[in-house]
N, CA, C and O of each residue as an XYZ file, in Angstrom:
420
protein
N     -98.290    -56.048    214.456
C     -97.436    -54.902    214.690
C     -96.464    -54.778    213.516
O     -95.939    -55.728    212.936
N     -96.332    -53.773    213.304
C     -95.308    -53.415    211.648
C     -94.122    -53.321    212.382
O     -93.869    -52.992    213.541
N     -93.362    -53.743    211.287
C     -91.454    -53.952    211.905
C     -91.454    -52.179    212.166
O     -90.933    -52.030    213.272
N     -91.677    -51.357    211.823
C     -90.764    -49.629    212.239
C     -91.487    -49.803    213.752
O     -90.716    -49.459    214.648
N     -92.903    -50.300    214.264
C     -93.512    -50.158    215.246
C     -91.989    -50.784    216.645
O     -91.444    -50.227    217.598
N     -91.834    -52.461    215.853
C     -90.959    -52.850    216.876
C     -89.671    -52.046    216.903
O     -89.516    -51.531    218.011
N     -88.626    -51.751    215.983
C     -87.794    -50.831    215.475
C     -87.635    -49.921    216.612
O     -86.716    -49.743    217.412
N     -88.666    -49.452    216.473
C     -88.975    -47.922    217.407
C     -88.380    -48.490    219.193
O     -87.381    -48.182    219.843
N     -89.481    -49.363    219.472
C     -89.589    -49.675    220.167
C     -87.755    -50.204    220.885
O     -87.118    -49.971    221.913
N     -87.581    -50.839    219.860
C     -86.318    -51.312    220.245
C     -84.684    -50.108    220.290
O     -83.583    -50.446    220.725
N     -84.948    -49.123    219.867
C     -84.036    -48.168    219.844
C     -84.703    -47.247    221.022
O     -83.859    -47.127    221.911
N     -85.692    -46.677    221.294
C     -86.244    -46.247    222.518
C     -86.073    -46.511    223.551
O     -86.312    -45.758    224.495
N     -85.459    -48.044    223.670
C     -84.938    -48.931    225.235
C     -83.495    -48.902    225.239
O     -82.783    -48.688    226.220
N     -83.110    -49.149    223.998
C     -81.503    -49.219    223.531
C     -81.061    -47.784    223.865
O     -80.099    -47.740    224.632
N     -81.540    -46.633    223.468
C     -80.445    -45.816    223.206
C     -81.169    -44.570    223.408
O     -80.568    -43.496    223.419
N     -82.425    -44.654    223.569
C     -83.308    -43.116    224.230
C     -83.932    -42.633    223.029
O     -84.303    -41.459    223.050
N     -84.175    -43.504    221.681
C     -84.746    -42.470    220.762
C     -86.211    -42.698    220.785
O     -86.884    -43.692    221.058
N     -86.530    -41.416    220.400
C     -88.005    -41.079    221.004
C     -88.841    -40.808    219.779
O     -88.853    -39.680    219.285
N     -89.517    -41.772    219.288
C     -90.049    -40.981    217.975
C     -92.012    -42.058    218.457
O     -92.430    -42.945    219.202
N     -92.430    -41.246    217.542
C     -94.304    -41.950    217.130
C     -94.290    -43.238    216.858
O     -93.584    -43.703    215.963
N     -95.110    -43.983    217.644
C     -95.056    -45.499    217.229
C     -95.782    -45.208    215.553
O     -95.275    -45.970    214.730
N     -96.239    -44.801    215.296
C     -97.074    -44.824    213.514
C     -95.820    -44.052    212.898
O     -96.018    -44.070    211.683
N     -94.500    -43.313    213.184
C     -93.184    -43.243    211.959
C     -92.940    -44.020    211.118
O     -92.780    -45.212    211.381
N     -92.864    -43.601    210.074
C     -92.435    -44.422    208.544
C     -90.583    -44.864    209.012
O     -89.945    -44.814    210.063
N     -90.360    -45.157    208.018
C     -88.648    -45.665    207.902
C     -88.225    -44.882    207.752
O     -87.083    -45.277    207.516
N     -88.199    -43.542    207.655
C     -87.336    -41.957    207.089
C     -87.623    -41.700    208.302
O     -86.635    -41.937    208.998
N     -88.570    -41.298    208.958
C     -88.224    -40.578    210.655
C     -87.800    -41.179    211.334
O     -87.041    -40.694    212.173
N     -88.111    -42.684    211.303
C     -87.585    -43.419    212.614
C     -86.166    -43.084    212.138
O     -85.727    -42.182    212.851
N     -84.976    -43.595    210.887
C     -84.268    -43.398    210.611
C     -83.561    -41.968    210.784
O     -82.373    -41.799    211.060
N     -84.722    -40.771    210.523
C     -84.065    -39.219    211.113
C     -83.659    -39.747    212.594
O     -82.500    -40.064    212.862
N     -84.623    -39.806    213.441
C     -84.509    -39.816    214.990
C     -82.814    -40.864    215.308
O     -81.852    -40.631    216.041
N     -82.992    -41.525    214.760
C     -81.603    -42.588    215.210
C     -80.790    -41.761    214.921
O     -79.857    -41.784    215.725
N     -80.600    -40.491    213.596
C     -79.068    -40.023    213.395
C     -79.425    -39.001    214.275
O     -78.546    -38.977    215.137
N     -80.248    -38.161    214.498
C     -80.148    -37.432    215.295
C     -79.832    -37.800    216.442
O     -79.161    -36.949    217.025
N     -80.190    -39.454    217.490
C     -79.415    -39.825    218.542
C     -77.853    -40.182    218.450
O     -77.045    -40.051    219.369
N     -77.645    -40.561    217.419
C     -76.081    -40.544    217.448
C     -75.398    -39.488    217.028
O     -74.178    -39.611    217.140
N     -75.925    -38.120    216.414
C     -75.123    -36.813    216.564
C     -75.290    -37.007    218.249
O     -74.249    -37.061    218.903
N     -76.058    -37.069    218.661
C     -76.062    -36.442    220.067
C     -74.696    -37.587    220.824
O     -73.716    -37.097    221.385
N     -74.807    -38.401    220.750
C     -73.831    -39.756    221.180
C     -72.237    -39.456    220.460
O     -71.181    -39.937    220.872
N     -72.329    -38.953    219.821
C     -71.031    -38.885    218.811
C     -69.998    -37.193    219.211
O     -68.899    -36.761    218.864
N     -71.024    -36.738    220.019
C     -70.418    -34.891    220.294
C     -70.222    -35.551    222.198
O     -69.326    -35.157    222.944
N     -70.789    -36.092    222.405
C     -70.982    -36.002    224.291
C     -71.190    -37.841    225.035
O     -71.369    -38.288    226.168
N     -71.075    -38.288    224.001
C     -70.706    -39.947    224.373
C     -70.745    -40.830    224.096
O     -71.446    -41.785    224.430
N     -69.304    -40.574    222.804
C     -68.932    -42.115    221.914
C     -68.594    -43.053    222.519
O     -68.270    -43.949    221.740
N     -68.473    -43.394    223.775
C     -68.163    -44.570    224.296
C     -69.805    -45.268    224.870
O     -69.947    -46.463    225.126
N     -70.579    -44.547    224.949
C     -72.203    -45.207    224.758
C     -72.593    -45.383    223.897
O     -73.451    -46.260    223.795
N     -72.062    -44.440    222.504
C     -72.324    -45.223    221.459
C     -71.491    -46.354    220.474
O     -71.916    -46.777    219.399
N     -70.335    -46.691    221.052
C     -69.779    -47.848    220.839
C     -70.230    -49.102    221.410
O     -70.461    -50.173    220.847
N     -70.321    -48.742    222.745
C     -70.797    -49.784    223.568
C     -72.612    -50.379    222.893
O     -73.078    -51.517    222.855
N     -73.130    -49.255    222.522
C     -74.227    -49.710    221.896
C     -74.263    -50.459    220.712
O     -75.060    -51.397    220.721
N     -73.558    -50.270    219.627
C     -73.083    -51.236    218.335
C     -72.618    -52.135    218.581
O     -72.969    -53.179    218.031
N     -71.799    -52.107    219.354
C     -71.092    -53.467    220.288
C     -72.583    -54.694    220.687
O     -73.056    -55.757    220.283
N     -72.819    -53.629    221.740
C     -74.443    -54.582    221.701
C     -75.232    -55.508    220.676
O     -75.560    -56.695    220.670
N     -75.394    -54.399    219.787
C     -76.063    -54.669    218.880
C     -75.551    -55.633    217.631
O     -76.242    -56.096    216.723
N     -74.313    -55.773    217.832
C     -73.150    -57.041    216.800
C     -73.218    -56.998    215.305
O     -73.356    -57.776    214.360
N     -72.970    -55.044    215.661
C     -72.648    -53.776    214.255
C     -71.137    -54.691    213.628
O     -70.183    -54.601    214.402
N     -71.042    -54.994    213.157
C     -69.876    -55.889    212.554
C     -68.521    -54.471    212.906
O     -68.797    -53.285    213.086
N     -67.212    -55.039    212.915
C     -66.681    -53.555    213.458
C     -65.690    -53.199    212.093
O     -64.772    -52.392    211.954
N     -66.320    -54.193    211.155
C     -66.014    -53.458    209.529
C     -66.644    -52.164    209.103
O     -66.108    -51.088    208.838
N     -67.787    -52.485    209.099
C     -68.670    -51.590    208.852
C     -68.590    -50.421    209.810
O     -68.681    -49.203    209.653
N     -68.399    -51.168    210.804
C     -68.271    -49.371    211.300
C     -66.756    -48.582    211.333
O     -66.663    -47.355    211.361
N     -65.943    -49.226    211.327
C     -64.453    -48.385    210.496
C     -64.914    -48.047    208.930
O     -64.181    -47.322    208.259
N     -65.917    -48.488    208.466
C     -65.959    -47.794    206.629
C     -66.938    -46.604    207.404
O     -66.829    -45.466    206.948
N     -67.695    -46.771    208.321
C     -68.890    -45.588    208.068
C     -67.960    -44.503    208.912
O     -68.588    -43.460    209.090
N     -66.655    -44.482    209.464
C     -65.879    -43.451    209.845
C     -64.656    -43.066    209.215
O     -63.736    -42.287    209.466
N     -64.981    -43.943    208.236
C     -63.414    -43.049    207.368
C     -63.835    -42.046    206.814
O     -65.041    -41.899    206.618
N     -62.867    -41.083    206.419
C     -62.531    -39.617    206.431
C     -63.268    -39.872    204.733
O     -64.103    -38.986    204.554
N     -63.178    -40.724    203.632
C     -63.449    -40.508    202.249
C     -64.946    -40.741    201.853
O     -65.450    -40.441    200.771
N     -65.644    -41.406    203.057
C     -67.157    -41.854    203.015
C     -68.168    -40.574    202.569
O     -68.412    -39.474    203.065
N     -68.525    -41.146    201.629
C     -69.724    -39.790    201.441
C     -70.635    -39.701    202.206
O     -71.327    -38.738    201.874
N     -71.110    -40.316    203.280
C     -72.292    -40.151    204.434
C     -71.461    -39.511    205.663
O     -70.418    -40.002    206.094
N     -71.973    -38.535    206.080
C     -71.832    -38.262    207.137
C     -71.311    -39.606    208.357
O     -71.750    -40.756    208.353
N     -70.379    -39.090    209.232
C     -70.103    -40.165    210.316
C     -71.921    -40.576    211.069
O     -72.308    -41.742    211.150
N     -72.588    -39.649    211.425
C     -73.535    -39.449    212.120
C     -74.753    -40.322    211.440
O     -75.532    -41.073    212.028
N     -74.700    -40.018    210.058
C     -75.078    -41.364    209.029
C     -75.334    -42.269    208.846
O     -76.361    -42.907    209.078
N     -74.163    -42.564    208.254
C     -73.566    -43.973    207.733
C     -74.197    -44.703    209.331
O     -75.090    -45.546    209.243
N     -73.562    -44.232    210.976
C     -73.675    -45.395    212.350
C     -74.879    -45.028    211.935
O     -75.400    -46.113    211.676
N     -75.910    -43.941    211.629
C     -77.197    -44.286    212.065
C     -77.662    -45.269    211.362
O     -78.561    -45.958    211.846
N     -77.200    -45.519    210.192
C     -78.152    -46.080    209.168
C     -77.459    -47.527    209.381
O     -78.238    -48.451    209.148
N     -76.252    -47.888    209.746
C     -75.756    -49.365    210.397
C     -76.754    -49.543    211.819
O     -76.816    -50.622    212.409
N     -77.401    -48.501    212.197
C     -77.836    -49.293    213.514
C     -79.575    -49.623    213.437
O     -80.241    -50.267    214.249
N     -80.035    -48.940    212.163
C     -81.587    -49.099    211.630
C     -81.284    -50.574    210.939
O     -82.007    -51.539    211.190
N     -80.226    -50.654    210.104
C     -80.212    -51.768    209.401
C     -80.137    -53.114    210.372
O     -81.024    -53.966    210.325
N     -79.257    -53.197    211.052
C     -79.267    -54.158    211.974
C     -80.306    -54.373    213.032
O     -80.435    -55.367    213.747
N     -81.006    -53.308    213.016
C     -82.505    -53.638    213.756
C     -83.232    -54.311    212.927
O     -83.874    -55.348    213.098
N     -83.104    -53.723    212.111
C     -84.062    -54.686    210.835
C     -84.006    -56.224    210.706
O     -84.988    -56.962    210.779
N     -82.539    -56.668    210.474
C     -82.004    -57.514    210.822
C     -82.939    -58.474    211.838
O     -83.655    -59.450    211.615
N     -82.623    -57.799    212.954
C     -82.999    -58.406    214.148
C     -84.277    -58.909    214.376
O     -84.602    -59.900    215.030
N     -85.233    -57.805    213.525
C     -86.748    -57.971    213.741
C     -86.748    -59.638    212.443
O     -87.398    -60.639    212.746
N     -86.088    -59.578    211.394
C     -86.413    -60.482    210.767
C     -85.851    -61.402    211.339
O     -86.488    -62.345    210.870
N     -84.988    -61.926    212.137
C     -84.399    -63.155    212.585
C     -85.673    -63.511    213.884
O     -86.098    -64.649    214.083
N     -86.088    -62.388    214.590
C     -87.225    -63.172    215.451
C     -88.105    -63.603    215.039
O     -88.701    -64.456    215.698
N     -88.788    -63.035    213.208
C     -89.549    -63.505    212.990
C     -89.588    -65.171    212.648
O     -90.342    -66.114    212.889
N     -88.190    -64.920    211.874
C     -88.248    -66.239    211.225
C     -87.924    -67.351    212.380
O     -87.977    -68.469    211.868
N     -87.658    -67.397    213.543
C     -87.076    -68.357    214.372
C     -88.110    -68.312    215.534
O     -87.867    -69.008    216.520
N     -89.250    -67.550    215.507
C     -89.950    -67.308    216.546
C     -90.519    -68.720    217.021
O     -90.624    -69.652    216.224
N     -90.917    -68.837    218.506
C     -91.364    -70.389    219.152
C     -92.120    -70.510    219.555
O     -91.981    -70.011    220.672
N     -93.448    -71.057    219.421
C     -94.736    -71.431    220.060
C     -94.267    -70.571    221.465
O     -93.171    -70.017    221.378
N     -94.921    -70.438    222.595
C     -95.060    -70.651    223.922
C     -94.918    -71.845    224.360
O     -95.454    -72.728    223.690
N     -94.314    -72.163    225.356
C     -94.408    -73.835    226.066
C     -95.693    -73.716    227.280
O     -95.924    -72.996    228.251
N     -96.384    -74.932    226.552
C     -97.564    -74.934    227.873
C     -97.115    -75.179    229.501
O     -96.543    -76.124    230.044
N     -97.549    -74.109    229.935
C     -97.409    -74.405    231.414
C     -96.106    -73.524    231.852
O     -95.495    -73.636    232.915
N     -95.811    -72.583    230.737
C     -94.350    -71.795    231.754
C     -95.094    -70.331    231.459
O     -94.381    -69.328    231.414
N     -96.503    -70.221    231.263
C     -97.116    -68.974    231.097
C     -96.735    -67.734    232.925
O     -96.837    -68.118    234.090
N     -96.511    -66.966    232.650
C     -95.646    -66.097    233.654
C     -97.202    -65.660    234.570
O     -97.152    -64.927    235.557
């Protein structure tokens, strides 16, 4: 499975974005800012609570809302919350654990 496949997957449960499991890194990335325009006009406190989740450092997200940033507010969080997925997909890879015999579900 290609990291945008899990990506997808993982913002689709997180936060409702709805895009093609076969999206490149530019749509999946459209679809996320387009979920946080939508989060950012009708419910910044779901989308705080979601960065929060996600352990968006809360540096980064006071730079991606100051008033002098050349990215859009809608932006800059989308593109802090693709990056830290990314993140995420590489830390499972690298730490991932056999199965233990005998706790098969």
């Amino acid at each position: 499975m290609k990291d945008t496949e899990i990506i997808s997957g993982l913002v689709q449960k997180d936060i409702g974005v709805e895009v093609a499991q076969e999206a490149d890194e530019q749509e999946l990335l459209n679809a996320i800012i387009d979920r946080v325009t939508w989060m950012l006009r009708y419910d910044k406190d779901l989308l705080m609570s979601y960065l929060y989740r996600l352990d968006v450092l809360e540096h980064k997200i006071n730079m991606a809302l100051m008033p002098g940033n050349p990215m859009s507010a809608e932006e800059a969080l989308g593109r802090l919350i693709f990056e830290r997925q990314k993140e995420r997909v590489e830390t499972r890879k690298r730490y991932k654990t056999k199965p233990i015999k005998g706790w098969e579900i």
